[in-house]
Every structure is written in structure tokens, then in C-alpha cells.
C-alpha positions as CSV (number, residue, x, y, z in Angstrom):
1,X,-40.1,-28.0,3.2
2,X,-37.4,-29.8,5.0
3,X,-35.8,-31.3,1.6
4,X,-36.0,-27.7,0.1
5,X,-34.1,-26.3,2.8
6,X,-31.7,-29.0,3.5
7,X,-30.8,-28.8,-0.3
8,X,-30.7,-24.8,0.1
9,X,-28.2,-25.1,2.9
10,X,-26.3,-28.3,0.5
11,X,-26.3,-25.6,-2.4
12,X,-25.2,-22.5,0.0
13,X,-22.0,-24.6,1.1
14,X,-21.5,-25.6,-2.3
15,X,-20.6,-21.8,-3.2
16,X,-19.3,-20.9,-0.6
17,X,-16.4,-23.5,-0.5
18,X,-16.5,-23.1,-4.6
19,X,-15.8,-19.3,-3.9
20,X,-13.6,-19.8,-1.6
21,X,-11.3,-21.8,-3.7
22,X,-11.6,-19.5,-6.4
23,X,-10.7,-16.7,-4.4
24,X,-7.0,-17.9,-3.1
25,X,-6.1,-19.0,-7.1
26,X,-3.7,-16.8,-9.1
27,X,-6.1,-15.6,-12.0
28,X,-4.2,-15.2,-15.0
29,X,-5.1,-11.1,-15.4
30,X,-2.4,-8.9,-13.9
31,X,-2.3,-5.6,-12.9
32,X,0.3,-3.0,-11.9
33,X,2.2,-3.2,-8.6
34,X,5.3,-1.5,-7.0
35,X,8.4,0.2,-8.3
36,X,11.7,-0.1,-7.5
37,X,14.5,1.7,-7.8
38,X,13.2,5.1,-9.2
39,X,14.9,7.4,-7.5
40,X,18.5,4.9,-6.7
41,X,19.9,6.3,-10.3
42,X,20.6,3.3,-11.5
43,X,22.9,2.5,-14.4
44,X,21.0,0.1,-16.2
45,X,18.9,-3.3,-15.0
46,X,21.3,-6.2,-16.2
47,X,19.6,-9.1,-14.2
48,X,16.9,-9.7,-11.8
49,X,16.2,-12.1,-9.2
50,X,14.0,-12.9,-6.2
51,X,14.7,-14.3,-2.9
52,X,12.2,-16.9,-0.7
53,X,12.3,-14.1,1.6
54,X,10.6,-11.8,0.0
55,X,13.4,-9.5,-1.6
56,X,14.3,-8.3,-4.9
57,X,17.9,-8.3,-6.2
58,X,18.8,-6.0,-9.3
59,X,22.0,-6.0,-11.0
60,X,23.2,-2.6,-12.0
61,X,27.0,-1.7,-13.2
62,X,28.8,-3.8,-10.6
63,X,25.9,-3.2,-8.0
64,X,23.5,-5.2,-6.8
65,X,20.7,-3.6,-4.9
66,X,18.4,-5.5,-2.9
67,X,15.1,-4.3,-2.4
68,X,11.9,-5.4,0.2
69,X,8.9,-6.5,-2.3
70,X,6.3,-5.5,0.4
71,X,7.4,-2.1,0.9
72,X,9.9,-1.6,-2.3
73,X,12.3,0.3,-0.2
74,X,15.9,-0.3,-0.4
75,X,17.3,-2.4,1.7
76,X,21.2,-2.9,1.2
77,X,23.6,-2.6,-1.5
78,X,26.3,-5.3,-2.2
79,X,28.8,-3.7,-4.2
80,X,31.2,-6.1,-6.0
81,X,34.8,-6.0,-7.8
82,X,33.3,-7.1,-11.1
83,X,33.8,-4.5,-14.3
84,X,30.3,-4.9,-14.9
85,X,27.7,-7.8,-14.0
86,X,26.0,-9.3,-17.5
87,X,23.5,-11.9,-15.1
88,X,22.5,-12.7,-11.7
89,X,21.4,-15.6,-9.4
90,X,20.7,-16.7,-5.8
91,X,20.2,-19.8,-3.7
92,X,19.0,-19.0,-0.1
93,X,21.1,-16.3,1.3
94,X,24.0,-16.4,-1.5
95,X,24.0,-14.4,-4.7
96,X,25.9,-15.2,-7.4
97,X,27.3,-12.5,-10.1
98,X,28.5,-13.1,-13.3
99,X,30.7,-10.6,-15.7
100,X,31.7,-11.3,-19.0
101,X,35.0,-10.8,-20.1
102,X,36.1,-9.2,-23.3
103,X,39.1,-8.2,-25.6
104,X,39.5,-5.5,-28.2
105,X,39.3,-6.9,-31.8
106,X,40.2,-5.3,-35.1
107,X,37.9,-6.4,-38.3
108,X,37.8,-5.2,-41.5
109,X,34.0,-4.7,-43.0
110,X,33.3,-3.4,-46.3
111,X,36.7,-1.9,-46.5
112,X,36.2,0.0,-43.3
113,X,38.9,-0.8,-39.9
114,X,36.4,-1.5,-36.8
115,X,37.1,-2.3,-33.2
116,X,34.8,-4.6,-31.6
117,X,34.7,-6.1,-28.3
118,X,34.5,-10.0,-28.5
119,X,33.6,-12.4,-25.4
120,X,36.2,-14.9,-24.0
121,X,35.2,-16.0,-20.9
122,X,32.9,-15.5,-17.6
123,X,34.1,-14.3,-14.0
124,X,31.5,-15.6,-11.4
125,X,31.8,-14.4,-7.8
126,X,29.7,-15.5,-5.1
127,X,28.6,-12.8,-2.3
128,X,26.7,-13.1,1.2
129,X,23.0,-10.6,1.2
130,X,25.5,-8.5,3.1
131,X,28.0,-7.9,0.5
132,X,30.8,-9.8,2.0
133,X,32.3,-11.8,-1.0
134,X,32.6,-15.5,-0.2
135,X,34.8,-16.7,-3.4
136,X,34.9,-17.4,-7.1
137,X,33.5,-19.8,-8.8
138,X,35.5,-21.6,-12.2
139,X,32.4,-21.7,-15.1
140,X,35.0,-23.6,-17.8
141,X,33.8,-23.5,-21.6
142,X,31.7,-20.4,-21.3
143,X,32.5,-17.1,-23.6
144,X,29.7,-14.9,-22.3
145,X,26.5,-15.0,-19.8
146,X,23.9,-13.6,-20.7
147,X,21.3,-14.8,-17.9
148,X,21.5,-17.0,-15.1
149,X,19.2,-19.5,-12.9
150,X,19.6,-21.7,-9.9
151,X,17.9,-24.8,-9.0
152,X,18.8,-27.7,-7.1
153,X,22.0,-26.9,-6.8
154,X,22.9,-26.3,-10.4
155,X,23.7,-23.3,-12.0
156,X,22.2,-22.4,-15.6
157,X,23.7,-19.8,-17.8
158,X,23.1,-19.0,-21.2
159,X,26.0,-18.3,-23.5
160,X,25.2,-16.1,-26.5
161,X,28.0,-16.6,-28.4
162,X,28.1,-20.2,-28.1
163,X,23.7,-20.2,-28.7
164,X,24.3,-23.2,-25.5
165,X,23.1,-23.0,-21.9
166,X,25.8,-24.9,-19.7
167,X,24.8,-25.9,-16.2
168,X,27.2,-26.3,-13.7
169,X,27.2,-27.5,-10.1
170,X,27.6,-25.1,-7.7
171,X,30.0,-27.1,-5.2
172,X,32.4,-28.3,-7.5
173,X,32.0,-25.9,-10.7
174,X,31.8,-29.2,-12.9
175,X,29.6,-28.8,-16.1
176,X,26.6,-30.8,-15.8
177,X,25.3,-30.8,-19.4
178,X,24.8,-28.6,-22.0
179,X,21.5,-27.6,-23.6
180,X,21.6,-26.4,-27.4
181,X,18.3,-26.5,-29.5
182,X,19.7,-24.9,-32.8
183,X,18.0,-21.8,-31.2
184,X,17.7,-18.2,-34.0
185,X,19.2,-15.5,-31.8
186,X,20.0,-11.8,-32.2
187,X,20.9,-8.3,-30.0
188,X,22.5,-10.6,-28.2
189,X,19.5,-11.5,-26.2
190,X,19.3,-15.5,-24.7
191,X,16.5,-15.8,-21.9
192,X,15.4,-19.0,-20.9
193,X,13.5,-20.3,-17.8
194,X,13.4,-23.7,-15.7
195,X,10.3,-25.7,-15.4
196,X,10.1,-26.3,-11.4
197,X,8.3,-29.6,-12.0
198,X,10.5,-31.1,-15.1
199,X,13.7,-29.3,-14.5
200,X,13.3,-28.8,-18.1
201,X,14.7,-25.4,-20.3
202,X,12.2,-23.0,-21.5
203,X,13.9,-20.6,-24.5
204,X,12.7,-17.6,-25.5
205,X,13.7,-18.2,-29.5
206,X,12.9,-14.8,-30.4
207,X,14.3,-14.9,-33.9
208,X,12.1,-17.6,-34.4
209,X,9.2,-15.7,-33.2
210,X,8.8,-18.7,-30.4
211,X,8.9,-19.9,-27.2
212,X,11.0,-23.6,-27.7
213,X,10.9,-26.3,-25.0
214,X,14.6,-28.1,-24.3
215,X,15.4,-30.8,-27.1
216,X,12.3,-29.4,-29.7
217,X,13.3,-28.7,-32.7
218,X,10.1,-26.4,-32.9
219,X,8.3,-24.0,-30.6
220,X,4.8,-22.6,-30.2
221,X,4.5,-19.0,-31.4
222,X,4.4,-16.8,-34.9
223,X,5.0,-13.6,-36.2
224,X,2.0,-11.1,-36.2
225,X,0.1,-8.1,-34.8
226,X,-2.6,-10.4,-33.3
227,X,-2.8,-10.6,-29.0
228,X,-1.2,-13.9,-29.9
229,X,1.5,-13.3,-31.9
230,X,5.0,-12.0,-31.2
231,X,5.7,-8.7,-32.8
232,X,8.6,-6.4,-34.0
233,X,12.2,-7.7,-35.3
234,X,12.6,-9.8,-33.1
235,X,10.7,-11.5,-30.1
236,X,10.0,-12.6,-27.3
237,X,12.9,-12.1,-25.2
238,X,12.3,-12.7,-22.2
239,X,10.2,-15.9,-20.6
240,X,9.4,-17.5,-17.0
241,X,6.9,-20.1,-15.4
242,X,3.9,-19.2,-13.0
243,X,3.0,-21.2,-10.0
244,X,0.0,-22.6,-12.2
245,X,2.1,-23.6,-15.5
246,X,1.2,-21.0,-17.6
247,X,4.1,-19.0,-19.1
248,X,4.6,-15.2,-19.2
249,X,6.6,-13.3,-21.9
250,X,7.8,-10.5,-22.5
251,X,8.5,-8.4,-25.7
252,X,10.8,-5.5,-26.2
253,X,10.0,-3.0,-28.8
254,X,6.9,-2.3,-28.3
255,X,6.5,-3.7,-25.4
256,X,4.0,-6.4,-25.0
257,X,3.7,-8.9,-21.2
258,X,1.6,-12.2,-21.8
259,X,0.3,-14.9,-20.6
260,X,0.2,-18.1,-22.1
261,X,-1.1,-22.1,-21.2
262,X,2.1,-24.7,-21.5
263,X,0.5,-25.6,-24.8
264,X,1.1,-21.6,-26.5
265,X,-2.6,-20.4,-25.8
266,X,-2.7,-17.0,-25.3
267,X,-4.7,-16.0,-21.9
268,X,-4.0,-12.0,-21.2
269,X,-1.7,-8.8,-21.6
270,X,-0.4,-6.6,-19.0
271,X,-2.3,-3.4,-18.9
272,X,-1.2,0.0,-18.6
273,X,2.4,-1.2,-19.7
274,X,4.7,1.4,-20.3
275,X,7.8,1.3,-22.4
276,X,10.1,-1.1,-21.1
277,X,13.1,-0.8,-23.3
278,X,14.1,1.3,-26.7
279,X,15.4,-0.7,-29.6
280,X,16.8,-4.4,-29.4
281,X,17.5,-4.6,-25.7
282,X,16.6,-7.4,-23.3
283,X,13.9,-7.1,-21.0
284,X,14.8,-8.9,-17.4
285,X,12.4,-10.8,-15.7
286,X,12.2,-12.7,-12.6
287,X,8.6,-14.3,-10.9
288,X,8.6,-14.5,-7.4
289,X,6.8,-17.4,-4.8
290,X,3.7,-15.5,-5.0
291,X,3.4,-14.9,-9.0
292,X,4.7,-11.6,-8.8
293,X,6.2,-10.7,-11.9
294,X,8.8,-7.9,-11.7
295,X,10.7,-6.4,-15.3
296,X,13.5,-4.3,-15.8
297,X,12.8,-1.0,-17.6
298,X,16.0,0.7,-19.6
299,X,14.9,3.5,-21.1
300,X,15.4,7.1,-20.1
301,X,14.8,6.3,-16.9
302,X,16.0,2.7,-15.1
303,X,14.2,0.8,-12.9
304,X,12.0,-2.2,-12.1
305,X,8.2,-2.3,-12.4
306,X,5.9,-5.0,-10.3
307,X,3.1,-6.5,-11.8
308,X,0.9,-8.7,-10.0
309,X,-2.2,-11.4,-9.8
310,X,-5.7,-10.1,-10.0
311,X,-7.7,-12.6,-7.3
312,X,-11.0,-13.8,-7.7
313,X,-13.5,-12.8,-4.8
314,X,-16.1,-14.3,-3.9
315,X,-18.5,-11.6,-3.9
316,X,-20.8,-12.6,-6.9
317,X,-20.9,-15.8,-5.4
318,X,-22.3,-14.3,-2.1
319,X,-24.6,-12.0,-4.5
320,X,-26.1,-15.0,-5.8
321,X,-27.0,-16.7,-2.8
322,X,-28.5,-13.3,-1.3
323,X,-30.8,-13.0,-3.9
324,X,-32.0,-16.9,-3.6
């Protein structure tokens, strides 16, 4: 009797401390959070980033609106001198905005006279969380930017017209290196995301139908209807890392969140996903500290929907031993 109940006791340890480990990991099903931004009449959501404090940043026009991820009220406002703000990024209490330039070009197609705007450069200003603007930063050899990152100290931005990422340092403005992988672009979408661990480049390759790891020549990913697959003209366009390694991406139109291993296995969808976007537009993304995923709707509305972890309890586990 004493064996059978010293095991019992081993056994009833055993789950508990298996339950409650399971119970503080980041399953990979997601369901709807917060939104943000609703009822700010925002212009559109050009970039999206996330703060270790807990806040959201959200481009919009030559806004940025900073929003509480707790309560998804609005918080402050830094309004900058740019024409318009194409990507966003912060380290600690700095934000950095980035605009890209243009100039009016005439072209002649099938006969026809048409004006087109055509990217020469990037304007990068660096603001304080409370709008004051605390310089300008020189980002040499870039013609657009169409996202942005920051880690370690080094700014990433991906240049459309150029199919590059440059990286830059942030105290001097020097280019680092530059990251080209022969990537199949169009809408003039170019997401990527930074492997914490690796500091390598994640691509979303969406006219490839793939998601392409930094100096591949191929990706993981096809064309298809299938959970698995990437649909539409073109996708994904949008990717990032979660805490665990797995990868989320997003698709456009029809919209489609997923979750994948590092390998390409497909894990889960979103649920109850609206529309983000109509046509070929891109979808921002950011992921904050605790796997929050947050994604930038621009349809007939604008504004940013949260989705978050689904956590494992440990009630069966309890259940189990009850009934023993």
C-alpha cells in the first residue's frame, strides 16, 4: 500500500509540473484580440511596430499613433514633417520614420503618354515617443523603403526597386551589407523579418509563392488552395518570427494568417479573420514580446486587429488525476 501510494503521489507531481509547463507555452492556435484605431480615422496603416513597453506604433499619412496593447486606447500622436511615411521602426524609446521620395516621369506605353511617379531616394527622421524630432538620418543607395526593422543597432530596410535589403548602422548611417536573394516581387510589396537567434533575413518571396531564408536560392512554400499552400496572385506578403521559432504569414487577397515550423510545416490559421486588404496591397505585421500578433487592415475601414496565443490549461490534467 505504501509503494502504491508513494508512486500515486510520484505520478500526481508528475502532471502537475507537466501541466504546469504546458500551461505558460505559446500554443500555436490563435485567437482574436483587441483593435486599434477604429474610431482614430486613419488614413491608411503603412507600418507597424511594437515597443518592449508594451505599446503599439502605427504609421498613418505622416502620423504615427501610439497605442497601449493592454487597453488599446490611444495614447499620443507624434506628428512628423514627412510627405508621407512608407515604413516604421523603433529601438527603446526612439522611432524611426522613413518616406520615400519620388519624381514625376513621362513614359510612353503602347502609344499612350503616362505619368508615373518613380522612387529616388529615402528621408529617415528619427523622433522621441513624445513627438519631439531628434534628427535625420543619411540611408545612401536606397531608392524606396518599403519596410523597416531594428536590431542590435542596425537598421534593415527593404528597397523594392532595388529587390535588396540594406542595413545600416544607426550611429553612423554607414551601410552594413546588403541582402539580395534574386527574390520574384510584385505590388510593390517586400516584407521580410529578422531571426532573433541568427540575425538572419526571412523574405516573404510572394511571387515565388515562398517564404526564402537569407542567401537560398529556394524557399519553402507552393501555389495552391490547400491550408498549406499560398493562394491568389501573388503571396505571402507579409512574414515574422514567434518566440518559439515558428513563423506566421500573412496573405492578402483573400486573406489567410498562418502558422508554420522553421522547416515550412503548416501548424494553424487564424480564425474568424476578416478581410484585411482589397486587391494587391501589403498587409503590415508586427509580433510583440508576448506573441501577440497585430495586422494592419486597409479596406473600407483602417485599422489594426490583435490576435493572440491560445494557452494550454491544465485542467484535463487535474481531471485526470481526480478521477484516479
Amino acid at each position: 500500500m505504501k509503494i502504491r501510494l508513494r508512486f500515486l503521489c510520484i505520478f500526481t507531481s508528475l502532471l502537475f509540473l507537466t501541466a504546469s509547463h504546458f500551461s505558460v507555452q505559446a500554443a500555436t492556435n490563435y485567437e482574436p484580440g483587441k483593435t486599434f484605431g477604429e474610431n482614430d480615422s486613419l488614413i491608411s496603416v503603412s507600418g507597424i511596430t511594437t515597443t518592449p513597453s508594451g505599446q503599439l506604433l502605427v504609421a498613418s499619412g505622416n502620423e504615427i499613433f501610439i497605442y497601449n496593447t493592454q487597453t488599446s486606447t490611444l495614447s499620443g500622436k507624434i506628428k512628423t514633417t514627412l510627405t508621407g511615411i512608407s515604413a516604421i521602426a523603433s529601438e527603446g524609446d526612439q522611432v524611426y520614420a522613413l518616406s520615400t521620395q519620388t519624381k514625376n516621369e513621362e513614359m510612353t506605353y503602347q502609344g499612350r503618354i503616362i505619368n508615373r511617379k518613380v522612387p529616388t531616394g529615402v528621408l529617415c527622421k528619427k523622433y522621441s515617443m513624445t513627438g519631439s524630432e531628434l534628427g535625420q538620418l543619411s540611408l545612401q543607395g536606397l531608392k524606396d523603403a518599403t519596410n523597416a526593422k531594428i536590431h542590435n543597432h542596425i537598421l534593415y530596410v527593404s528597397d523594392y526597386a532595388q529587390r535588396t535589403i540594406f542595413t545600416f548602422n544607426l550611429s553612423s548611417g554607414m551601410n552594413v551589407r546588403s541582402i539580395s536573394n534574386n527574390v520574384r516581387l510584385c505590388c510593390g510589396i517586400f516584407d521580410f523579418c529578422l531571426n532573433p537567434k541568427t540575425n538572419k533575413v526571412l523574405i516573404a518571396n510572394l511571387g515565388a509563392f515562398q517564404v526564402m531564408q537569407e542567401g537560398a536560392s529556394s524557399g519553402w512554400g507552393k501555389r495552391g488552395t490547400a491550408d498549406s499552400d499560398f493562394q491568389g496572385c501573388c503571396n505571402p506578403v507579409s512574414v515574422a518570427y514567434l518566440s518559439d521559432g515558428n513563423i506566421v504569414t500573412a496573405e492578402k487577397d483573400p486573406s489567410r494568417v498562418k502558422v508554420y515550423d522553421a522547416s515550412g510545416k503548416y501548424l494553424s490559421t487564424f480564425p474568424n479573420l476578416t478581410s484585411l486588404v482589397r486587391g494587391c496591397h501589403r498587409v503590415c505585421m508586427a509580433v510583440d514580446s508576448n506573441d501577440a500578433v497585430y495586422l494592419g487592415v486597409n479596406g473600407a475601414r483602417r485599422y489594426v486587429v490583435q490576435y493572440v496565443p491560445q494557452k494550454t490549461t491544465a485542467t484535463s490534467f487535474q481531471k485526470v488525476i481526480n478521477v484516479r
